[in-house]
C-alpha positions, 0 to 999 in steps of 0.5 A: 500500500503506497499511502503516498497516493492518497491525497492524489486519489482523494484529489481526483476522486473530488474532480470526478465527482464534482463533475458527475463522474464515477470512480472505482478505486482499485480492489483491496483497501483502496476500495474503503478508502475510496468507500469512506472519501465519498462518504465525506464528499456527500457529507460536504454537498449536505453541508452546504445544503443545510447552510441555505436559507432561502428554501425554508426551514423543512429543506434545513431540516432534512438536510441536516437529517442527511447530515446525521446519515452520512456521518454515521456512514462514515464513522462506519466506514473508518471502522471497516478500514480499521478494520481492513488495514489490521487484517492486511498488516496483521501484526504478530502482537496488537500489543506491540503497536501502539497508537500516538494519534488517531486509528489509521483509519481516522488520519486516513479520513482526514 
């Protein structure tokens, strides 16, 4: 995994949605980053909807209605590449690698 492309990927991941493009990431943990990444870019588009004030309050409400789905998408979505990311390093000891910051799923969602 060369975690070097990432900010690339995320990059052109947000050109090609932007533009209503679809993407498919190569197999492996590239498919949960790219699953957790869209996640986020739908999350923004509802964030920007929900920051409108000119459709009325029931067009705020459902878009922070939105907003609560596709966090809890994402949340699981980290989960899934945490979970992912330990089964392809499988580490002898879960002991023997402590985490300083955030999972790598999280500093990957970042």
């Amino acid at each position: 995994m060369n975690f070097t492309a990432l900010t690339p990927f995320h990059d052109e991941a947000i050109s090609a949605w932007s533009q209503g493009e679809t993407i498919t990431a190569p197999a492996g943990l590239w498919a949960f980053i790219q699953a957790n990444h869209e996640a986020n870019f739908l999350l923004w588009q509802a964030e920007d909807k929900a920051r409108r004030d000119d459709l009325g309050p029931s067009f705020v409400y459902e878009a922070k209605r939105e907003i609560d789905r596709l966090n809890q998408r994402r949340n699981d979505q980290v989960e899934q590449l945490d979970l992912a990311l330990v089964t392809a390093l499988s580490p002898a000891e879960p002991g023997a690698c402590p985490l300083h910051s955030e999972t790598p799923g999280m500093m990957t969602d970042r």
